[in-house]
C-alpha positions in Angstrom: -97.0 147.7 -26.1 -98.4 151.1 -26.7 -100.3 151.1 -23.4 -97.0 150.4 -21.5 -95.5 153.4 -22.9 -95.9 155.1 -19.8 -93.6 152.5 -18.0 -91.3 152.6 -20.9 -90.4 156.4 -20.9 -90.3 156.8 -16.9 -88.2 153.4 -16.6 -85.7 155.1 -19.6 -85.9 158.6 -17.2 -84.9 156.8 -14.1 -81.9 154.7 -15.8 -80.7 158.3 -18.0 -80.3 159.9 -14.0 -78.8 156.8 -12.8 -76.3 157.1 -15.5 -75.9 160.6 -14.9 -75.0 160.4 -11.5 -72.6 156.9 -12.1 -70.8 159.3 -14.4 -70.3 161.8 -11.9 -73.1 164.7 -13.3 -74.9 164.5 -10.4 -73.2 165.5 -6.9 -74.2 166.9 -3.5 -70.8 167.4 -2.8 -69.2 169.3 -5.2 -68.1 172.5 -2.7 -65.0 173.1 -5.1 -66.4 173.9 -7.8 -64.3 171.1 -10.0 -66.6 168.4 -10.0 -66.2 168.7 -13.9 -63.0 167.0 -13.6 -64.6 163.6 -12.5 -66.9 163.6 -15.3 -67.4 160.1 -17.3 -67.9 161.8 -20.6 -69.5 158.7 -22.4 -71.9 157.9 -19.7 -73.3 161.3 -20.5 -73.9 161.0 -23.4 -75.6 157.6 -23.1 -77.9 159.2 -20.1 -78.5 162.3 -22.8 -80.0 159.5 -25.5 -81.4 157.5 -23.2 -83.7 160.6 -21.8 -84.5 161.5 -25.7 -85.1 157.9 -26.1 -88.1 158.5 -23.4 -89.4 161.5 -24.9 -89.5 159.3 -28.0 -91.3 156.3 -26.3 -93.8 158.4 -24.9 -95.2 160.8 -27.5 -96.8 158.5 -29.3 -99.4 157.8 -26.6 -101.3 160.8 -25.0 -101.0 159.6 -21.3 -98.3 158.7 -21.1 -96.6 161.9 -22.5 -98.7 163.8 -19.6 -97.0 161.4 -17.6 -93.6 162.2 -18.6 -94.5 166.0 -18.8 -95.1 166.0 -14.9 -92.2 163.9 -14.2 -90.4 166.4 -16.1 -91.5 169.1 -14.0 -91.3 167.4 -10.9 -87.7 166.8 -11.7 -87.2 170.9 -12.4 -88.6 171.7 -9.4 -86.1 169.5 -7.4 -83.1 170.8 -9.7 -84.2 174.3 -8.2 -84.6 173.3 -5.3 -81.7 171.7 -4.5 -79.7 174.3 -6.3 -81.2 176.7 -3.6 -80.6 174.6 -0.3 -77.6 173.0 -1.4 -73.8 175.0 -2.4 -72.4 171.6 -3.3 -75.1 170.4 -5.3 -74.2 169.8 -9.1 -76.9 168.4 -11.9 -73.9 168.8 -15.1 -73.6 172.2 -13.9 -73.5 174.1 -10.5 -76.4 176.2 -9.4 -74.8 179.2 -10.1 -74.1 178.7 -13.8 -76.0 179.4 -16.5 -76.2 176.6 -18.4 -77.9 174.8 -15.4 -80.5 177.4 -15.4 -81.3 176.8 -19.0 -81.5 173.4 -18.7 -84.3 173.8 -16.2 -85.9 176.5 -18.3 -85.8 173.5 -20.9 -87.3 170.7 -19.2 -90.2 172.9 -18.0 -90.9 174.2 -21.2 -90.6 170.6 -22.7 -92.8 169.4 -19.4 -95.7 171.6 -20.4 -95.4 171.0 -24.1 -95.9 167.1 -23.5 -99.0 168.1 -20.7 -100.1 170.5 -23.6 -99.9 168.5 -26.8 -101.5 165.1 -24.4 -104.5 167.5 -24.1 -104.9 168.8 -27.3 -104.8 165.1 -28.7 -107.1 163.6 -26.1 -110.0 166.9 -26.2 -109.2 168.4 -30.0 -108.7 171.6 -29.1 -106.9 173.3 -31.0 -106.5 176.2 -27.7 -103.4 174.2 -26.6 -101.9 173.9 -29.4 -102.2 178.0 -29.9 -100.9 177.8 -26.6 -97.7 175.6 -27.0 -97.1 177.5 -30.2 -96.9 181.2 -28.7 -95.0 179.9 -25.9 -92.3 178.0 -28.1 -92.0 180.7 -30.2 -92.1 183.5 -27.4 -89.3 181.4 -25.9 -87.1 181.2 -29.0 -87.8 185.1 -29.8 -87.0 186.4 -26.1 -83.6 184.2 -25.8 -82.3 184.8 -29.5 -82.8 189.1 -28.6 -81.3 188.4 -25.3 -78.3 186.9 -26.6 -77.9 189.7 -29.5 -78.2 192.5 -26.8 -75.4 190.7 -25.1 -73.2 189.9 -27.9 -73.8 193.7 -28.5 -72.6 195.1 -25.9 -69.9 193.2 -25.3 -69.0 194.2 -28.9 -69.3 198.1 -28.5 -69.2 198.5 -24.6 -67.0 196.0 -23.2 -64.2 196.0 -26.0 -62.3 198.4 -23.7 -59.8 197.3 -20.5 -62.9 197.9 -18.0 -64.8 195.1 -19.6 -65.5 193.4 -16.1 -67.2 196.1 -15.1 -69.1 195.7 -18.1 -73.3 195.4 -17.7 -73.4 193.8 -20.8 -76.4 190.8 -19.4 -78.4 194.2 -17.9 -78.3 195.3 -21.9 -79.0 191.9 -23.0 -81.9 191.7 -20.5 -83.7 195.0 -21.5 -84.2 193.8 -25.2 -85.5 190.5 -23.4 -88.0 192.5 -22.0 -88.8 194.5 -24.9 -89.3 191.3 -26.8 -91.3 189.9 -24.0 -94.1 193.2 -24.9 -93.5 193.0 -29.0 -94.6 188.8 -28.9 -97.6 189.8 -26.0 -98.4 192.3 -28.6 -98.3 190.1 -31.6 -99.8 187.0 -30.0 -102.8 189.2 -28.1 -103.4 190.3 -32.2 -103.5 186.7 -33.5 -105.9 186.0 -30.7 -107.8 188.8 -31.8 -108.1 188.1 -35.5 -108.6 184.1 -34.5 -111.7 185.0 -32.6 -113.2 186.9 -35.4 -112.8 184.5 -38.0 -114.3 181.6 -35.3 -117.3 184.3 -34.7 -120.2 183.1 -37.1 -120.7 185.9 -39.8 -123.7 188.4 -39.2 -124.9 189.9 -42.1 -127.0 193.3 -42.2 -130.5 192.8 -40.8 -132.9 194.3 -43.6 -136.1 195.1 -41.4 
């Protein structure tokens, strides 16, 4: 059972998409804009626990959560894709929106933290674990500032009548970047005091 985990989670990816696109989240055709309205709310929510349901049956087992990671990826690159080649295209959200952005951001960052953690279990080293670690936490960091710049200048900028000309996301965006050099910082000083402590000690040489 635990060796056909890798069946198991890619069989439960293919059937969460199938239900996605029977419930009308997935569409190559959605040129209006309103594809929304043909949405079969409980099917999505059935493909959204069937897809956790894979993550589940797949962790357990290093190979086949590498497996899973690059189908994850695989599946993000066709999302952008798509997006890009197609105006019609819809995967929950159009190409345009945001929250379809973030989703991809999510399913590549989940993608390498399956790829990461598989090769931390099967080699022991502890490296990609450092490595999923600053990037989960760089991630949280850089999106919670980016959406407090936001919130803040929509609060004390874009109160006023002329809120649509409002730059409010160009605000939000520059504390993004600022935390983006505060966690390089941070994590490039972990690193630092890491290797030191891994160095064997030296102590004076008495000639």
């Amino acid at each position: 059972m635990l060796k056909d985990r890798g069946i198991i989670a890619s069989a439960l990816l293919v059937v969460g998409l199938v239900l996605l696109a029977a419930g009308g989240f997935i569409r190559f055709d959605d040129f209006s804009g309103h594809g929304f309205l043909e949405w079969n709310l409980p099917l999505g929510f059935v493909a959204a626990v069937v897809a956790i349901a894979a993550v589940i049956a797949a962790w357990p087992l290093p190979k086949a959560r590498t497996l899973l990671g690059i189908e994850l990826a695989v599946l993000s690159v066709l999302l952008i894709v798509l997006g890009a080649v197609n105006t019609g295209f819809r995967f929950v959200w159009m190409p345009d929106e945001f929250e379809l952005g973030a989703l991809v951001f999510i399913l590549i960052l989940l993608a390498i933290v399956l790829v990461a953690t598989a090769q931390a279990a099967r080699t022991g080293a502890g490296g990609w674990l450092r490595f999923v670690a600053h990037l989960l936490g760089t991630t949280v960091v850089v999106y919670g500032t980016f959406r407090v710049g936001v919130e803040y200048y929509d609060r004390t900028m874009c109160g006023s009548g002329e809120s649509n000309d409002c730059l409010a996301v160009l605000g939000g965006l520059f504390w993004a970047a600022g935390a983006v050099v505060v966690c390089a910082i941070a994590i490039a000083v972990i690193e630092g005091v890491l290797w030191r402590r891994r160095r064997p000690y030296q102590g004076p040489r008495h000639r």
